[in-house]
Biotite code that builds the C-alpha atoms (Angstrom):
import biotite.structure as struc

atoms = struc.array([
    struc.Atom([40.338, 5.162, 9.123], chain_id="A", res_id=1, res_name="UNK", atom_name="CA", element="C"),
    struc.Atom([38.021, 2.473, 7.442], chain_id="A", res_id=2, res_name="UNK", atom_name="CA", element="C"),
    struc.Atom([36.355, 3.235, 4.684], chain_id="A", res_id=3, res_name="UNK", atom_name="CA", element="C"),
    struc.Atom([32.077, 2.997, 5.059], chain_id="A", res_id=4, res_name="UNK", atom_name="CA", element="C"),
    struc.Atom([30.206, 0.093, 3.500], chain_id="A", res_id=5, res_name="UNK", atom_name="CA", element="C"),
    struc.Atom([28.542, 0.738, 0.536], chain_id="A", res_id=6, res_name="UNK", atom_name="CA", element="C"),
    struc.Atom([25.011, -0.146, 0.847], chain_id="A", res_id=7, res_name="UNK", atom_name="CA", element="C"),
    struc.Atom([22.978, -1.366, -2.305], chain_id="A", res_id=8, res_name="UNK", atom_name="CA", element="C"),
    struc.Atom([19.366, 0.934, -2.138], chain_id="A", res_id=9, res_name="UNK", atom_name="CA", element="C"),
    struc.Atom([16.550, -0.428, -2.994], chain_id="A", res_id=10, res_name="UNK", atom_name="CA", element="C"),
    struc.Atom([14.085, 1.245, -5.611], chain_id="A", res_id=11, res_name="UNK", atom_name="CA", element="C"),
    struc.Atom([10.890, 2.262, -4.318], chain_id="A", res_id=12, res_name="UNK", atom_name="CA", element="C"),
    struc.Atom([7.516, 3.018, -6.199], chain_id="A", res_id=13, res_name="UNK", atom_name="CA", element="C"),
    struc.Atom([6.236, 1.258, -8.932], chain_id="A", res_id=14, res_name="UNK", atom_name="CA", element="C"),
    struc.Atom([8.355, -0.977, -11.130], chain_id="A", res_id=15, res_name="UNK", atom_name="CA", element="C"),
    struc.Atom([8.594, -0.615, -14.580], chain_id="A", res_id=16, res_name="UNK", atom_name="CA", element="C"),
    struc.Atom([6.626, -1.942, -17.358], chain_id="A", res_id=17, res_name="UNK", atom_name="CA", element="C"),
    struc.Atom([7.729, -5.437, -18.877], chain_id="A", res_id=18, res_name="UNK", atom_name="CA", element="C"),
    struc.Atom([7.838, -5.951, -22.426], chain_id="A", res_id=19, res_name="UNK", atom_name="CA", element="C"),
    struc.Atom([8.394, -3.189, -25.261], chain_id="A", res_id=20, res_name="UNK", atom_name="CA", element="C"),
    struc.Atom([6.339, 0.180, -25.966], chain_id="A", res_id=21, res_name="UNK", atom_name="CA", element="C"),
    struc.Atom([3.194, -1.114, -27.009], chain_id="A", res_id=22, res_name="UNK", atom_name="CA", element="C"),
    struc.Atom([0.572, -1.451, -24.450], chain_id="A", res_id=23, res_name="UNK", atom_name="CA", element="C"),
    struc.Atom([-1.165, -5.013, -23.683], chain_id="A", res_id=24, res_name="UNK", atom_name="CA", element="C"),
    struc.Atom([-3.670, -5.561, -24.799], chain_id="A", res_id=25, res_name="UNK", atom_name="CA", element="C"),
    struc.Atom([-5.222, -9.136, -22.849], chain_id="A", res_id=26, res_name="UNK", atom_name="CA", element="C"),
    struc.Atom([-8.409, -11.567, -24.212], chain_id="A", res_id=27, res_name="UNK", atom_name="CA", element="C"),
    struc.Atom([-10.037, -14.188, -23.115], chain_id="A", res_id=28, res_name="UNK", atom_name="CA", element="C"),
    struc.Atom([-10.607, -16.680, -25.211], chain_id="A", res_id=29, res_name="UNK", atom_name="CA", element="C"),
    struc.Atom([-12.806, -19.735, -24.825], chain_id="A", res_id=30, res_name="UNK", atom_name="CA", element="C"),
    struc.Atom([-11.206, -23.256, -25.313], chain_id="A", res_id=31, res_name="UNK", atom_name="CA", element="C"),
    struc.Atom([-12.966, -23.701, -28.592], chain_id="A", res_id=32, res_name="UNK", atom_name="CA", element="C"),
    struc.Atom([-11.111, -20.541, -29.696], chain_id="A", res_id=33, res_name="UNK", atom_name="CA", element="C"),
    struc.Atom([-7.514, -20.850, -28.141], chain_id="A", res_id=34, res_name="UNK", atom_name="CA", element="C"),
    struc.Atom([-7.430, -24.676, -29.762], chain_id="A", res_id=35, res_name="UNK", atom_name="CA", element="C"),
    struc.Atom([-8.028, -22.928, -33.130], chain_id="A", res_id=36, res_name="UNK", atom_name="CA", element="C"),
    struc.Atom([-5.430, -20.571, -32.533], chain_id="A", res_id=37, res_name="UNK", atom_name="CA", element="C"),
    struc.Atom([-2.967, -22.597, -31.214], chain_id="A", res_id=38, res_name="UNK", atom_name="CA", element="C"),
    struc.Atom([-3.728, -25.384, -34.084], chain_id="A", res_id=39, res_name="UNK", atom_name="CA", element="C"),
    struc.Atom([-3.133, -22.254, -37.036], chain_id="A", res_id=40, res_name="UNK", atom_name="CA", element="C"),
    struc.Atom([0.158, -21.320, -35.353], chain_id="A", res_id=41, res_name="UNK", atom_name="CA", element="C"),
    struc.Atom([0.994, -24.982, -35.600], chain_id="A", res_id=42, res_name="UNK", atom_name="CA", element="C"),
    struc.Atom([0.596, -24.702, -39.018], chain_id="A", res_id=43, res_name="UNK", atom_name="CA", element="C"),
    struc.Atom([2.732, -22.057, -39.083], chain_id="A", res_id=44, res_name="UNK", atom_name="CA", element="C"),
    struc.Atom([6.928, -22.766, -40.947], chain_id="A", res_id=45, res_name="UNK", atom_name="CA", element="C"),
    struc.Atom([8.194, -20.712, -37.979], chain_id="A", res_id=46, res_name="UNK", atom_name="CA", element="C"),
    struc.Atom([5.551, -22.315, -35.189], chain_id="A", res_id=47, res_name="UNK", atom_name="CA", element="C"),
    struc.Atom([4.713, -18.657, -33.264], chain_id="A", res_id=48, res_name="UNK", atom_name="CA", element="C"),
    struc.Atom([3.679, -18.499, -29.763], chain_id="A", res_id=49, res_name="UNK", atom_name="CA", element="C"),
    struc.Atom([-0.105, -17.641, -29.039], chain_id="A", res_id=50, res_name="UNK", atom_name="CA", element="C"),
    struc.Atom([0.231, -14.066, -28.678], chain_id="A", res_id=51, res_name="UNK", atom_name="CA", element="C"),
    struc.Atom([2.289, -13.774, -32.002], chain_id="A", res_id=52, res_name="UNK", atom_name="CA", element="C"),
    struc.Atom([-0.411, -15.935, -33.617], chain_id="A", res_id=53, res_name="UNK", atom_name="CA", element="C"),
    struc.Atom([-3.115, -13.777, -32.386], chain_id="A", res_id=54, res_name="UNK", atom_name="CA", element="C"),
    struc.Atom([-1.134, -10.175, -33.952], chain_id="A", res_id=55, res_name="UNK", atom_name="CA", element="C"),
    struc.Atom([-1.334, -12.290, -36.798], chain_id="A", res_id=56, res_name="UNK", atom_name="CA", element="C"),
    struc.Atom([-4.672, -13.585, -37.010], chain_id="A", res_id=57, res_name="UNK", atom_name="CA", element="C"),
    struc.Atom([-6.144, -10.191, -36.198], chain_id="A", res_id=58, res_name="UNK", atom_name="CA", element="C"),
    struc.Atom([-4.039, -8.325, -39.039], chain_id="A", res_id=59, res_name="UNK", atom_name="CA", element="C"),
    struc.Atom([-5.122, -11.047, -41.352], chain_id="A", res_id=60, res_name="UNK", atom_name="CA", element="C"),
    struc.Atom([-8.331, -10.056, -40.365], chain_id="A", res_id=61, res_name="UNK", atom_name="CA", element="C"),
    struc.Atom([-7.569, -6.648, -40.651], chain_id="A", res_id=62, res_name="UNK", atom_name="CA", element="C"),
    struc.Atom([-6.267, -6.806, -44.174], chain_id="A", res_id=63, res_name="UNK", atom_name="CA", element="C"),
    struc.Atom([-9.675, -8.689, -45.111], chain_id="A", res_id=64, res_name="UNK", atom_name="CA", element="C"),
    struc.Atom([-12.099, -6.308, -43.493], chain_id="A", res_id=65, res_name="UNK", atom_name="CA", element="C"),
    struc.Atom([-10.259, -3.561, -45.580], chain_id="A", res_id=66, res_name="UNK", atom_name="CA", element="C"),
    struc.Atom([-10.413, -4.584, -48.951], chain_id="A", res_id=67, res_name="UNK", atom_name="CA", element="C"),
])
């Protein structure tokens, strides 16, 4: 007797989330702004990509707004 083909199911529903456990958190920035950003994490020793630049920027200004 042969044995039955194994057939590969497919998920259904809703895929799962990219990235880690943090939720995203998107913004629109205007040209004028995304230049600056992307000309401070230029500046950068380790060169981070936009979205680390922006965590950065806004816990810089975090840090500032708090003291």
């Amino acid at each position: 007797m042969r044995k039955a083909i194994s057939v590969n199911k497919k998920s259904r529903g809703r895929p799962k989330k990219a990235g880690g456990v943090y939720p995203v958190s998107a913004v629109r920035l205007s040209p004028e702004v995304g230049a600056a950003v992307d000309k401070w994490a230029g500046s950068q020793a380790d060169t981070p990509t936009r979205s680390e630049a922006i965590r950065r920027l806004v816990e810089i200004g975090l840090k500032a707004k708090g003291k």
